[in-house]
C-alpha positions in Angstrom: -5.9 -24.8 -1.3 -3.3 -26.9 -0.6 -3.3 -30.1 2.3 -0.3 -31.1 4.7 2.6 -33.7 3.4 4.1 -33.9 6.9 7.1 -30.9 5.8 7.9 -27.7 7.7 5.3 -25.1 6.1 7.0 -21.9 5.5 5.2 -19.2 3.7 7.5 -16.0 2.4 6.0 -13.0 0.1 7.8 -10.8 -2.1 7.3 -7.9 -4.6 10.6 -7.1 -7.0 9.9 -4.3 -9.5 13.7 -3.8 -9.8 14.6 -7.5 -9.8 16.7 -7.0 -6.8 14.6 -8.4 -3.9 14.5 -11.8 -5.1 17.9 -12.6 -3.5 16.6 -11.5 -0.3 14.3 -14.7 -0.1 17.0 -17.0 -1.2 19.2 -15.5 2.2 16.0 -16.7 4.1 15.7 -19.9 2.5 19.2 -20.7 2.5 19.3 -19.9 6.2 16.6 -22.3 6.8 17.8 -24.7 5.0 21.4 -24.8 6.6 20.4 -25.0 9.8 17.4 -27.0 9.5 17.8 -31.0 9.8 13.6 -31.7 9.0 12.1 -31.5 5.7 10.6 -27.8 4.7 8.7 -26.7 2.1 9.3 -23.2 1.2 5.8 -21.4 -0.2 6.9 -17.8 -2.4 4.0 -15.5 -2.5 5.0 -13.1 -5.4 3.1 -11.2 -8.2 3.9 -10.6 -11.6 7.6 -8.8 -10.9 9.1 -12.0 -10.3 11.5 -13.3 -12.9 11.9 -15.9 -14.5 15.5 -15.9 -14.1 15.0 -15.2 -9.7 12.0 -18.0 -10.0 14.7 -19.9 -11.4 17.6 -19.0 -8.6 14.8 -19.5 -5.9 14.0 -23.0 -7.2 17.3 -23.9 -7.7 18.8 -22.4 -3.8 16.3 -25.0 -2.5 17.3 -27.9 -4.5 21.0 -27.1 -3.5 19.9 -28.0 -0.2 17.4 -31.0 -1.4 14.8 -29.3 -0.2 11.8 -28.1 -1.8 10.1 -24.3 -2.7 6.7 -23.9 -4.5 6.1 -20.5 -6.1 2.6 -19.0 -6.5 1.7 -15.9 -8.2 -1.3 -14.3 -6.3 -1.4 -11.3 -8.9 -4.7 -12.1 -9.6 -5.5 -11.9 -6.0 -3.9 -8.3 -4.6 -7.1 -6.9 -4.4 -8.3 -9.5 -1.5 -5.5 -7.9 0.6 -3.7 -5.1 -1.0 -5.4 -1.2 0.2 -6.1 0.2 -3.1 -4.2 3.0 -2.2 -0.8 0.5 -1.7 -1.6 -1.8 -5.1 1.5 0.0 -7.2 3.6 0.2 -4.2 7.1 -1.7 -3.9 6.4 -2.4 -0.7 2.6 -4.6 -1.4 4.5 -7.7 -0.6 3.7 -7.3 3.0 0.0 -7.5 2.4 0.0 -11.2 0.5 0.5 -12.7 3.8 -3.1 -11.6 4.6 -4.3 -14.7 1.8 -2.1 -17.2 3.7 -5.7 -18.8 5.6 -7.7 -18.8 1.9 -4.1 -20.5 0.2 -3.5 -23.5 2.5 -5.2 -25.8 3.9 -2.6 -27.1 6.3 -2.9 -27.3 10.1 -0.1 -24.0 10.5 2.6 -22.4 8.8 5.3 -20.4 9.8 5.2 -16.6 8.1 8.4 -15.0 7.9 9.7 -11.5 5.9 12.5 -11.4 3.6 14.6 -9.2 6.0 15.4 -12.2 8.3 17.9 -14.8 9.0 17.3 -17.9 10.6 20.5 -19.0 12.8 18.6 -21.8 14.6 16.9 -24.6 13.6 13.9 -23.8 12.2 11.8 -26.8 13.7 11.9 -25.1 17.5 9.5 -22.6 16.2 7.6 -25.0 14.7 7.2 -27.5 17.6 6.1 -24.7 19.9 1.9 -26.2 21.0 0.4 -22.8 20.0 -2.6 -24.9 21.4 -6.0 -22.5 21.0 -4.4 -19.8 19.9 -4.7 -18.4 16.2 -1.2 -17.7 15.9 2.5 -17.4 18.1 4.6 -14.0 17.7 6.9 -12.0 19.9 6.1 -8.9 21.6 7.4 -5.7 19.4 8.1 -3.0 22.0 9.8 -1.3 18.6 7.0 -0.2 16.6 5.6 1.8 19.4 9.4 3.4 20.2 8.5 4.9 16.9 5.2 6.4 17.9 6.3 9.4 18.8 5.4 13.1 18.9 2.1 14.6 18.8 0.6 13.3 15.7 1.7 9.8 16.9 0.5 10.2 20.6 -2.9 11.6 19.1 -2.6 8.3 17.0 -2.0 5.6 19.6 -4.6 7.3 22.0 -7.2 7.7 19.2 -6.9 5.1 16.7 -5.4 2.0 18.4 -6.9 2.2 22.0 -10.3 3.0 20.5 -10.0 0.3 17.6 -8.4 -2.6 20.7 -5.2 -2.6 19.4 -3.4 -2.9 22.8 0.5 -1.5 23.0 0.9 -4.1 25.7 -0.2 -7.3 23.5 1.0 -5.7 20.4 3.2 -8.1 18.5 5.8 -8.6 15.2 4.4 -9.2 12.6 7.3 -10.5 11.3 7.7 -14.0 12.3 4.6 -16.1 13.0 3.1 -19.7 13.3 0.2 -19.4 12.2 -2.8 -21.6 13.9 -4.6 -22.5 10.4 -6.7 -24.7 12.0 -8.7 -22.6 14.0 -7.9 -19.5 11.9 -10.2 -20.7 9.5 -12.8 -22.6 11.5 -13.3 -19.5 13.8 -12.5 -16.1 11.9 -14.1 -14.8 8.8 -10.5 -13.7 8.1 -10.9 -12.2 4.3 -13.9 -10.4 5.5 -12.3 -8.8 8.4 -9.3 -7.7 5.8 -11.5 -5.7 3.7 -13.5 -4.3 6.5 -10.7 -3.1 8.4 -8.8 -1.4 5.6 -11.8 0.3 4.6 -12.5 1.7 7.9 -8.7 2.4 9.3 -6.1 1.9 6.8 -5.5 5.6 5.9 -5.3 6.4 10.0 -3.2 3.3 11.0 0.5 3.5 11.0 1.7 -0.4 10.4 -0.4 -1.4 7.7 -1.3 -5.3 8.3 1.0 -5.5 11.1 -1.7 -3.6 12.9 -4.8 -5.5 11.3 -3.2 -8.1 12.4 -2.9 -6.8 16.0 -6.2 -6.0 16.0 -8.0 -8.8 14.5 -5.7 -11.3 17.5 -5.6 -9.2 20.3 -6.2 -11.6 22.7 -5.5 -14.5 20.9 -2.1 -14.7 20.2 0.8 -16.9 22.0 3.4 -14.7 23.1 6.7 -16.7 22.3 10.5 -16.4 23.3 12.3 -13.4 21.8 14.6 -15.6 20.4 12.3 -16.2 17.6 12.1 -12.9 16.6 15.2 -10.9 17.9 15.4 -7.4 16.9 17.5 -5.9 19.8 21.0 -6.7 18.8 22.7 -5.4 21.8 25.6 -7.8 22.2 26.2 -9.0 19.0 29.4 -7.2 18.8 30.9 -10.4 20.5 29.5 -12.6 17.9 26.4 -13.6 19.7 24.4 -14.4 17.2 23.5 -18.4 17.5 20.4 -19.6 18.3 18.4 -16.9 17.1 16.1 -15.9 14.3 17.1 -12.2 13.1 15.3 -9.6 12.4 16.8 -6.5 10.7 14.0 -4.3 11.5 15.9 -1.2 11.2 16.4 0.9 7.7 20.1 -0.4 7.9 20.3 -3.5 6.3 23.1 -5.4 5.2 22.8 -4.8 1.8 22.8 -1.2 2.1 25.4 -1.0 5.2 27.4 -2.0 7.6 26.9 -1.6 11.3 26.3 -4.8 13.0 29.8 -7.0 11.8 28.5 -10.2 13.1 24.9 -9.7 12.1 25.4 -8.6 9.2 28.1 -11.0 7.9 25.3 -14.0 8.0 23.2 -12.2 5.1 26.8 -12.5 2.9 27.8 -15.9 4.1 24.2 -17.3 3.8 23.8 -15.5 0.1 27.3 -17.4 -0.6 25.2 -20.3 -0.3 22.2 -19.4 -2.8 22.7 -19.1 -7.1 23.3 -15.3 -6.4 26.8 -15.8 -6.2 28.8 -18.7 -7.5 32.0 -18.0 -6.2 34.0 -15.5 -3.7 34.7 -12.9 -6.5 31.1 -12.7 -7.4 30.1 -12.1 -3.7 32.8 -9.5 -3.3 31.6 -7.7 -6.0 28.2 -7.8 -5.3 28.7 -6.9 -1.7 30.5 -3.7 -2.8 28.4 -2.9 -5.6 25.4 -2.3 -3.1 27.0 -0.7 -0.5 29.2 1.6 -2.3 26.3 2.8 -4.4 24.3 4.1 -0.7 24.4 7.2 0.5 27.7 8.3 2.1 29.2 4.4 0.9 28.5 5.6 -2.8 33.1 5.8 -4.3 32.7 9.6 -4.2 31.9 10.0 -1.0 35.4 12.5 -1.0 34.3 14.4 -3.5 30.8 15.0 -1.1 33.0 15.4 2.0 34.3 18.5 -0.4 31.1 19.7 -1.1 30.0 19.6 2.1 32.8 21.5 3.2 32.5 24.0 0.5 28.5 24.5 1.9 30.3 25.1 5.4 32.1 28.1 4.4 29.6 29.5 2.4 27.2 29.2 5.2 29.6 31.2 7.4 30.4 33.5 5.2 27.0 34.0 4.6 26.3 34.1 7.9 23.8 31.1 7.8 24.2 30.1 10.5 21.0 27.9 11.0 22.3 25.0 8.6 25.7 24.4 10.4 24.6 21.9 12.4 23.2 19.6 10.4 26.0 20.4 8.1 29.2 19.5 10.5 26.7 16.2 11.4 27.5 15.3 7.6 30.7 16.1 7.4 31.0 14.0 10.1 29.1 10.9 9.3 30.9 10.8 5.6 34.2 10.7 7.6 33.1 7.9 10.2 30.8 6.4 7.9 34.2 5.8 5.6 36.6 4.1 8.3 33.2 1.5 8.7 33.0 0.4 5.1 37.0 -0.2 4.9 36.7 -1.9 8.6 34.0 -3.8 7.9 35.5 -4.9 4.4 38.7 -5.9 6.6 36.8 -8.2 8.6 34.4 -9.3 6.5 37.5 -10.9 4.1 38.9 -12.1 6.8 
């Protein structure tokens, strides 16, 4: 348990079984940090995957910034909040936040994922009166876009109506101040965690997001979209001040490049962190991820070829039930090419 020194509280969680998450924080923190006037205290939520060599970097992007980060391993804790089922998954991260009200003791915290940049200063989230409310968040019209189909419909009609998980009320997950005070005082929180999972977590489709959902359903502060922006609409015009970012979508900027102005910040903010000391290293490491994606990968036309060569066997072979999704390929290698080299123009700029 840990008590309130009159900082920012700012709690991030992160699983890295290939080492290469790590960095993902520092973008956060650095974001924070460069935009934040107040004194924060960045709290890292990892397990055992963490390196000593990221603990170091992590440390060390907050003292570039004379600010402060505390790491704690809550290894020794995943089975509080991790589904069995999810305890050797890359993705487990998502689930430490649930041991945020048994960690602290402070009056709130802000929770953010690693797939966000903050491009505002972080102390207007903070300073928002959540007054009796256990927690502020923005309303996620997203997740339920992706509720679709049968199975899906079946789902939402069954499983979240029945459970009071309300698709009008239903929040991000991502970015949250937390009411600790009354979290704690009024909730049995950890107890809810394991009976919930137990009972829905093989039927529920957004893991603690939807715990989460559930357990605040009508007790959450819904807060300017600002604080959690996931529509990007607009951004082509470099409209991208005064927000925090979410990149909820499965393009991110380290593994593409669709959203110039978006996706520029995760590059200028890593610029800032030990990740990369200087402008050849971020080059580098900039090409090195996206070039190794699907369709960015340096052979991409050798697998224009291939696809090609698939083409014509397909119509000689008169399969033609393939040929769709096969000229779609052909086509995104081609369109997906002229990005990377525009995007590389403008990025350098």
């Amino acid at each position: 348990m840990m008590h309130d020194d009159g900082k920012i509280k700012i709690a991030l969680s992160l699983c890295d079984p290939n080492g290469t998450y790590a960095r993902h924080a520092a973008v956060v923190m650095a974001s924070i940090f460069a935009n934040t006037k107040s004194l924060v205290c960045v709290y890292l939520l990892h397990d055992d995957t963490l390196t000593e060599e990221n603990k170091e970097k992590l440390i060390a992007t907050a003292k570039t910034f004379s600010q402060e980060a505390v790491l704690i391993n809550v290894q020794d804790r995943m089975s509080e909040c991790v589904p069995i089922e999810k305890i050797n998954s890359p993705g487990r991260a998502t689930y430490f936040r649930l041991l945020i009200p048994s960690l602290f003791q402070f009056p709130k915290i802000i929770y953010l994922d690693c797939d966000i940049i903050v491009n505002m200063d972080v102390k207007d989230l903070w300073d928002i009166p959540v007054r009796d409310c256990a927690l502020a968040a923005v309303l996620d019209s997203y997740a339920y876009a992706e509720l679709k189909g049968i199975k899906n419909y079946v789902r939402e009609r069954l499983v979240y109506q029945r459970i009071g998980i309300k698709k009008e009320k239903y929040f991000n997950a991502g970015v949250l101040l937390m009411n600790l005070e009354k979290i704690n005082a009024r909730y049995l929180f950890s107890i809810a965690v394991a009976a919930f999972f137990e009972r829905y977590g093989a039927i529920i489709p957004f893991a603690d997001q939807d715990f989460l959902n559930y357990l605040f359903a009508d007790d959450c502060l819904f807060i300017d979209d600002k604080f959690c922006r996931m529509d990007f609409a607009g951004t082509e015009t470099g409209d991208v001040d005064g927000y925090i970012l979410h990149l909820i979508c499965d393009n991110k900027p380290w593994s593409s490049y669709t959203r110039p102005y978006v996706d520029n910040l995760y590059w200028e903010y890593l610029a800032m962190t030990p990740y990369c000391g200087d402008n050849k290293t971020l080059i580098k490491t900039l090409f090195d991820d996206i070039c190794t994606k699907e369709f960015y990968h340096l052979r991409t036309s050798d697998c224009k070829k291939h696809y090609k060569k698939r083409l014509s066997h397909n119509l000689r072979k008169g399969h033609l039930i393939p040929l769709p999704a096969m000229l779609w390929n052909i086509f995104k290698v081609s369109r997906k090419n002229d990005g990377v080299a525009q995007g590389a123009k403008e990025f350098l700029k």
